[in-house]
Z-matrix of the N, CA and C atoms (Angstrom, degrees):
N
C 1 1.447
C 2 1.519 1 107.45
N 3 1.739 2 110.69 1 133.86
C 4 1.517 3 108.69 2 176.89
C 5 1.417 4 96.40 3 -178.23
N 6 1.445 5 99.80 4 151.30
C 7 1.266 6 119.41 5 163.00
C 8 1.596 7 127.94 6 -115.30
N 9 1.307 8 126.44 7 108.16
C 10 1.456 9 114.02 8 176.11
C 11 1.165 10 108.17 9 -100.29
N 12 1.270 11 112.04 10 162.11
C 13 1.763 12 129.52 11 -163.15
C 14 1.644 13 99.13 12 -136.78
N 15 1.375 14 104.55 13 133.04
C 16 1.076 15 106.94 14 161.64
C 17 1.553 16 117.42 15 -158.05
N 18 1.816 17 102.68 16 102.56
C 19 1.694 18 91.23 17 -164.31
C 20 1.802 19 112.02 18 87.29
N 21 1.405 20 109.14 19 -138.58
C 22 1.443 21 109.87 20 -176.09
C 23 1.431 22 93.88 21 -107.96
N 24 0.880 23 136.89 22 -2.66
C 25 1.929 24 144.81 23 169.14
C 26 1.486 25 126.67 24 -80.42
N 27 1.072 26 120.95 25 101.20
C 28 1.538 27 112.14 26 171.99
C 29 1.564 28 113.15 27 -124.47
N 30 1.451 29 105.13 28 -161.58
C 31 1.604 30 107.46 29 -143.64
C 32 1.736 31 91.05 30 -152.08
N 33 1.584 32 114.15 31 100.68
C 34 1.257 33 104.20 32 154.28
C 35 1.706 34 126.84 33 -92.38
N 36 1.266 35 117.90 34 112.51
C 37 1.467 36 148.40 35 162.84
C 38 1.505 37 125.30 36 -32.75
N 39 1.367 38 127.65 37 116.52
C 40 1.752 39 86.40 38 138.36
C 41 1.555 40 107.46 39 103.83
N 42 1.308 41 97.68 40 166.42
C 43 1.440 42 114.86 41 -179.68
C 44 2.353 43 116.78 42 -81.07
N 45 0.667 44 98.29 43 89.32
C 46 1.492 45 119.42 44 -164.19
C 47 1.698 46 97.73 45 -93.10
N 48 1.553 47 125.76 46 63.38
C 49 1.343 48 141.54 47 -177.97
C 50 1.489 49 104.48 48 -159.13
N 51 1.356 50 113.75 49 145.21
C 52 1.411 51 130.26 50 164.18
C 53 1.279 52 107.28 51 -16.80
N 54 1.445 53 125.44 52 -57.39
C 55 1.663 54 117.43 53 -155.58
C 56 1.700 55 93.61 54 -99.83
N 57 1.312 56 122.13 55 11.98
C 58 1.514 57 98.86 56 176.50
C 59 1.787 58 99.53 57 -115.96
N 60 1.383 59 115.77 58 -15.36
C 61 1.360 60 108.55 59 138.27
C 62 1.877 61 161.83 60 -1.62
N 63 1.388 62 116.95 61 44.71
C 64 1.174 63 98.14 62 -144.40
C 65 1.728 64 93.57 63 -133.63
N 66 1.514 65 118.17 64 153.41
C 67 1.384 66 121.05 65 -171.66
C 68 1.780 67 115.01 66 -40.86
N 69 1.231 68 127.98 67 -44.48
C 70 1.652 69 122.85 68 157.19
C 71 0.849 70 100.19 69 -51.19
N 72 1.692 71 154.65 70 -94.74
C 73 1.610 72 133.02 71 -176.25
C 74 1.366 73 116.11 72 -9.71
N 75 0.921 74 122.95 73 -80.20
C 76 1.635 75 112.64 74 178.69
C 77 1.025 76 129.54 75 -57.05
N 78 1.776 77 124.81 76 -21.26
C 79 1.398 78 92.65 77 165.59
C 80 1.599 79 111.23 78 -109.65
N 81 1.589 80 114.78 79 39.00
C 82 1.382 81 125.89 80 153.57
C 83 1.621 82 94.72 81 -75.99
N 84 1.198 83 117.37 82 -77.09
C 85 1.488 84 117.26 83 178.98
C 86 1.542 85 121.71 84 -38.98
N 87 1.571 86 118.68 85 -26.79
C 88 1.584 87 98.57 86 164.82
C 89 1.526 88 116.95 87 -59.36
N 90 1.888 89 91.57 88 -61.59
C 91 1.366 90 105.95 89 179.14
C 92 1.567 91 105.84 90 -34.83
N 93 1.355 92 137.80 91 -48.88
C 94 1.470 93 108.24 92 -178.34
C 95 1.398 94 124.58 93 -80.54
N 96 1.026 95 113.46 94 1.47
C 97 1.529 96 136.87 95 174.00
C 98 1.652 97 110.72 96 -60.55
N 99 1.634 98 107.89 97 -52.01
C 100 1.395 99 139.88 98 164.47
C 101 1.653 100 87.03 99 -62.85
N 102 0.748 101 137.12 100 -89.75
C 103 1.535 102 145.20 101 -142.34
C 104 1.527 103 89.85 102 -37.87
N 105 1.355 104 122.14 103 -67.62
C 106 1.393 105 130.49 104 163.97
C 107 1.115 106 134.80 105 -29.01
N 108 1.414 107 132.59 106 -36.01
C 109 1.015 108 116.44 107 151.07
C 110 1.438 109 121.19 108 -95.58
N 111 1.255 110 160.35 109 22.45
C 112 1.791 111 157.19 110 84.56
C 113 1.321 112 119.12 111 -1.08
N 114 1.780 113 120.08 112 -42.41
C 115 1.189 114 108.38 113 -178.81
C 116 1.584 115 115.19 114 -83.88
N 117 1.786 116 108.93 115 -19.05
C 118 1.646 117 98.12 116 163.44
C 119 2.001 118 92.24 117 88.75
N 120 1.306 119 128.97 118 14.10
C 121 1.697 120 105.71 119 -152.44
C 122 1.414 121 65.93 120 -127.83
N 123 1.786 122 92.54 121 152.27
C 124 2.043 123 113.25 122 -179.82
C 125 1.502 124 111.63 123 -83.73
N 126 1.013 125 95.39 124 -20.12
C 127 1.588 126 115.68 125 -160.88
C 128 2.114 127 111.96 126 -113.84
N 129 1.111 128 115.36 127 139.08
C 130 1.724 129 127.69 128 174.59
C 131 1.251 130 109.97 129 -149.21
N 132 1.440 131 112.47 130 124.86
C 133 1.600 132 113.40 131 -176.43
C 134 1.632 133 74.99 132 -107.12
N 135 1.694 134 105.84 133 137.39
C 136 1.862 135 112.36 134 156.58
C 137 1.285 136 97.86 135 -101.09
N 138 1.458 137 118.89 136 160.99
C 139 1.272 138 131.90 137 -166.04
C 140 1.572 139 79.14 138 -124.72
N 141 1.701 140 116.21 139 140.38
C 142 1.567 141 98.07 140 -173.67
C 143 1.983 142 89.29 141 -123.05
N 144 1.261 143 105.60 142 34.15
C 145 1.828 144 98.55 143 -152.40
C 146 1.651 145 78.34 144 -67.62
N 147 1.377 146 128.58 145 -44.94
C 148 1.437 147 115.16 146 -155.31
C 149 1.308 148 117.31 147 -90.68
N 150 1.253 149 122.96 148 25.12
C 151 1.920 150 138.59 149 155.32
C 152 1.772 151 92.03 150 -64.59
N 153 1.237 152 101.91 151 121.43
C 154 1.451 153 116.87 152 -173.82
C 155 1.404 154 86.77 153 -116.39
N 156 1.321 155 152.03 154 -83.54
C 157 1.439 156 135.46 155 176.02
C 158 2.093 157 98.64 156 -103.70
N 159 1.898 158 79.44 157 177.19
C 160 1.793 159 93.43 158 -162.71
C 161 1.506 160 82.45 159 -169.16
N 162 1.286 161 100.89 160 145.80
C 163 1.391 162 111.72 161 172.67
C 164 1.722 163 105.33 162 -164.59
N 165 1.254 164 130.54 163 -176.25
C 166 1.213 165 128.08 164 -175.74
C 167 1.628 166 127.47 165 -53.35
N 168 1.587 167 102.44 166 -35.73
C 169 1.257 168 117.02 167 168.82
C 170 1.523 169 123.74 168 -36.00
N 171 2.200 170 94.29 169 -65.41
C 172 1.461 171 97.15 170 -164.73
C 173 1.858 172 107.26 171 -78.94
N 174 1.385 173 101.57 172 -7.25
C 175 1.582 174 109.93 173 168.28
C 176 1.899 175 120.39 174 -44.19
N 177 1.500 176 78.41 175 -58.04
C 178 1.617 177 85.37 176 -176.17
C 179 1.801 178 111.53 177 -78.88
N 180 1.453 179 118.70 178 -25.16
C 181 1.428 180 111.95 179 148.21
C 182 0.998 181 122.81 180 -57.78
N 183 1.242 182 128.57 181 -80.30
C 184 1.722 183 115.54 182 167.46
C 185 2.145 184 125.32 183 -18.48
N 186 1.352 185 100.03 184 -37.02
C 187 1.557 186 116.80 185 -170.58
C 188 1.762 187 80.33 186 -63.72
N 189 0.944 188 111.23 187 -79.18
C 190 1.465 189 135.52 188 172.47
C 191 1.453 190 110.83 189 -2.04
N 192 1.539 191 112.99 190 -92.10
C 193 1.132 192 115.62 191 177.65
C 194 1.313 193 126.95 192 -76.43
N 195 1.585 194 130.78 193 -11.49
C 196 1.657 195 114.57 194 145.13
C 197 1.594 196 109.98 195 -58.38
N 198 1.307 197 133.84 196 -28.11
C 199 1.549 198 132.92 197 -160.70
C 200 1.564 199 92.92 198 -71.45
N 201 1.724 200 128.59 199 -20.98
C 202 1.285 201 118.24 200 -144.55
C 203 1.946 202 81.65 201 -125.26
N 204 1.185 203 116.81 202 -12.78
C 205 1.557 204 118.68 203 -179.89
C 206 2.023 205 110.09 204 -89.42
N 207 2.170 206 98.41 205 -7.88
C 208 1.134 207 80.00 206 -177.98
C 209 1.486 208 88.59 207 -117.73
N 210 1.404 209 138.86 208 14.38
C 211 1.620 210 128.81 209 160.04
C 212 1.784 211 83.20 210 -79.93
N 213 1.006 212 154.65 211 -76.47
C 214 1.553 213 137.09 212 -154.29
C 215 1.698 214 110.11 213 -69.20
N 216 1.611 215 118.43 214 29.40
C 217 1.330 216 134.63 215 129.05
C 218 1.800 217 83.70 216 89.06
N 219 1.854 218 131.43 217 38.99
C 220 0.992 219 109.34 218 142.82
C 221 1.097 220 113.52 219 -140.20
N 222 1.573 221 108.17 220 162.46
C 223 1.730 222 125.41 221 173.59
C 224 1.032 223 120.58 222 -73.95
N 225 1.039 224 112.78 223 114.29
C 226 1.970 225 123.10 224 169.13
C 227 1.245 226 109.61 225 -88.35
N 228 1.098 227 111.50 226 163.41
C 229 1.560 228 117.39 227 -157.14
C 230 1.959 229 99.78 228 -169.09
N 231 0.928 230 122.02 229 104.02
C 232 1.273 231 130.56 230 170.90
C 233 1.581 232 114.00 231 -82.67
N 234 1.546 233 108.02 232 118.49
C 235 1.266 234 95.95 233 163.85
C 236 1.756 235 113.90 234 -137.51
N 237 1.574 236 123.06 235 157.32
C 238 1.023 237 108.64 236 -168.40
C 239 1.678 238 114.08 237 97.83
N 240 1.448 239 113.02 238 11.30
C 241 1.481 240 93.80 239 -169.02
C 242 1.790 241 105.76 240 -81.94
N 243 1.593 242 99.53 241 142.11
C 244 1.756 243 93.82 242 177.08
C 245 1.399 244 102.81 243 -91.53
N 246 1.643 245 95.66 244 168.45
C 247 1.121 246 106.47 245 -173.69
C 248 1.549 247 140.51 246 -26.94
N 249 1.551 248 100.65 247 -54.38
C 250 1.593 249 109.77 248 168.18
C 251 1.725 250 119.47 249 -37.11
N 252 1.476 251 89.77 250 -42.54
C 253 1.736 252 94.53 251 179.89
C 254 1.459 253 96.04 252 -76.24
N 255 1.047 254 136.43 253 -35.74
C 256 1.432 255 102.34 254 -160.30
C 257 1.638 256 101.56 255 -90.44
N 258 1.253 257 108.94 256 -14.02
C 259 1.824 258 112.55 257 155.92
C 260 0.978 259 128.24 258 -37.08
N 261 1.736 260 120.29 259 -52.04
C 262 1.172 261 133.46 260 178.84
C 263 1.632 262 110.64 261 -72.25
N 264 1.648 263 113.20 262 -52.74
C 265 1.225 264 117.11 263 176.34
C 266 1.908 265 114.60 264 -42.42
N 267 1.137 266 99.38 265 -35.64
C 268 1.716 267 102.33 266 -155.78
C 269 1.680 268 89.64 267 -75.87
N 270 1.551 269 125.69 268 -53.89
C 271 1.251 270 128.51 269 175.02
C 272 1.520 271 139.65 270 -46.22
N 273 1.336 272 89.67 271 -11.19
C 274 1.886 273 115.01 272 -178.67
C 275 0.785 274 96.46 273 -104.42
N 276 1.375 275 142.95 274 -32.02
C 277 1.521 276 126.53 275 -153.33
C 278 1.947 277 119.75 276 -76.06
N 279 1.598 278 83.87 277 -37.08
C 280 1.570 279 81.89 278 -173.82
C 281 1.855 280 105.45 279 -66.83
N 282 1.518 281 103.88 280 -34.49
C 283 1.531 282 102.48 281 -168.51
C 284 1.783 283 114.38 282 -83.07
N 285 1.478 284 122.08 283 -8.56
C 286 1.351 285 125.69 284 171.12
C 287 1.222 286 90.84 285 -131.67
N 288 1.691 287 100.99 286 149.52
C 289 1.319 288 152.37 287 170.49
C 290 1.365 289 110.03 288 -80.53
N 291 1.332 290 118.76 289 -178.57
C 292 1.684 291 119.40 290 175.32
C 293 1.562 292 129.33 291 5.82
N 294 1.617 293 117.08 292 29.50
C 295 0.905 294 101.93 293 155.09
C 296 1.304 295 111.43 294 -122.27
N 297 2.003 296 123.81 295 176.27
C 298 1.048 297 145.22 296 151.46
C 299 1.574 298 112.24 297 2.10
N 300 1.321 299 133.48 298 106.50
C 301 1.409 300 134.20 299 179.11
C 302 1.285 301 107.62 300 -120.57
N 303 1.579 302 116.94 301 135.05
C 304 1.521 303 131.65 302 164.75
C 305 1.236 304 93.54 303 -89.36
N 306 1.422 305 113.38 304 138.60
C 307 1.585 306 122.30 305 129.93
C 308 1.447 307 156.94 306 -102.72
N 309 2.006 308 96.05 307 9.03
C 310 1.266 309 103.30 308 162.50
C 311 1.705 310 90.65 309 136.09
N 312 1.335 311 103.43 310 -34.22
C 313 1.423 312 115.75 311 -155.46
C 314 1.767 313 97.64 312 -82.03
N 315 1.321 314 105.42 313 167.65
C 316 2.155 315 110.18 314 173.60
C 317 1.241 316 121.00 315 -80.55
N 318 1.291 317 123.27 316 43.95
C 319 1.665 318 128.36 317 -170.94
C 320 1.140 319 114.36 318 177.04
N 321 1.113 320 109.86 319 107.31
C 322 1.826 321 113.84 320 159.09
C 323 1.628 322 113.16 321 -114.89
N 324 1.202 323 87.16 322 153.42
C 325 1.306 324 85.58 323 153.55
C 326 1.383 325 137.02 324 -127.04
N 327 1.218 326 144.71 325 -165.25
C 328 1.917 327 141.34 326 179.15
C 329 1.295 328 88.84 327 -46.03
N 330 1.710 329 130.66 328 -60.55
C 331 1.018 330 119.89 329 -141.78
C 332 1.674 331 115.72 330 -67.23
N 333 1.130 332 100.39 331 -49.75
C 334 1.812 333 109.75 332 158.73
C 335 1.447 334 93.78 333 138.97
N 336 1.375 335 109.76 334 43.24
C 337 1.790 336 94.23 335 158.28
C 338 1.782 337 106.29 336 -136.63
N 339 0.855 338 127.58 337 175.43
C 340 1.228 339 141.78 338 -125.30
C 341 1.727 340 103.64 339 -143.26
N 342 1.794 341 133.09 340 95.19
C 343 1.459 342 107.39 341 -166.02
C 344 2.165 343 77.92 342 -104.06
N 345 1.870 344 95.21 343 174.59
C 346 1.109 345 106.12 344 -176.50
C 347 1.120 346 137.80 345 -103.14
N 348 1.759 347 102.90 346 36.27
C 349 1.707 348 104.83 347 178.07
C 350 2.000 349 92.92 348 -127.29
N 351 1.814 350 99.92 349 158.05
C 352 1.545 351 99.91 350 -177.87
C 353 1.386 352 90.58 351 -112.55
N 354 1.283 353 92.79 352 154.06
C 355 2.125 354 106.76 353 177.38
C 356 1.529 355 92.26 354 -158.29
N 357 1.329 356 103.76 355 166.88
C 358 1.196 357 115.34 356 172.43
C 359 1.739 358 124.96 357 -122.66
């Protein structure tokens, strides 16, 4: 699990499940948290092509650290999520509220909707 930042562009990584979870993961994810606010930009498109697994776990991490990328005043915006993610996304949705929603489509954003073109 990881996020790199570079600019208004980042890069979700990695094993994004309960067991790939581990205290260095998180404070990779502060550190980009920090990274985020250095670059000063309102806006972050994540590119999620390199999430190799995802499951409910790294859902609610992910929920997590966009929730904490938009109190330091930016928009995350996922694009590119594969299938697995939007597996997980579609399965959360009915049972949580206010968070992050897929709808099938190559783009979400913080807010929880989903537009229908992929870019990177």
């Amino acid at each position: 699990m990881k996020i790199q930042i570079s600019g208004n562009k980042g890069r979700l990584l990695g094993n994004w499940t309960l067991t790939g979870i581990t205290s260095n993961e998180i404070n990779d994810l502060s550190t980009a948290l920090q990274n985020l606010e250095s670059e000063k930009s309102k806006k972050i498109e994540l590119d999620c092509q390199g999430v190799g697994n995802f499951d409910a776990t790294g859902k609610q991490v992910l929920d997590v650290w966009m929730q904490c990328a938009r109190f330091r005043g930016v928009e995350p915006e996922l694009i590119n999520p594969p299938g697995i993610m939007r597996s997980a996304f579609k399965r959360a949705v009915p049972r949580q509220r206010g968070v992050t929603e897929l709808n099938g489509r190559s783009r979400a954003s913080a807010g929880g909707l989903i537009n229908a073109r992929r870019r990177l």
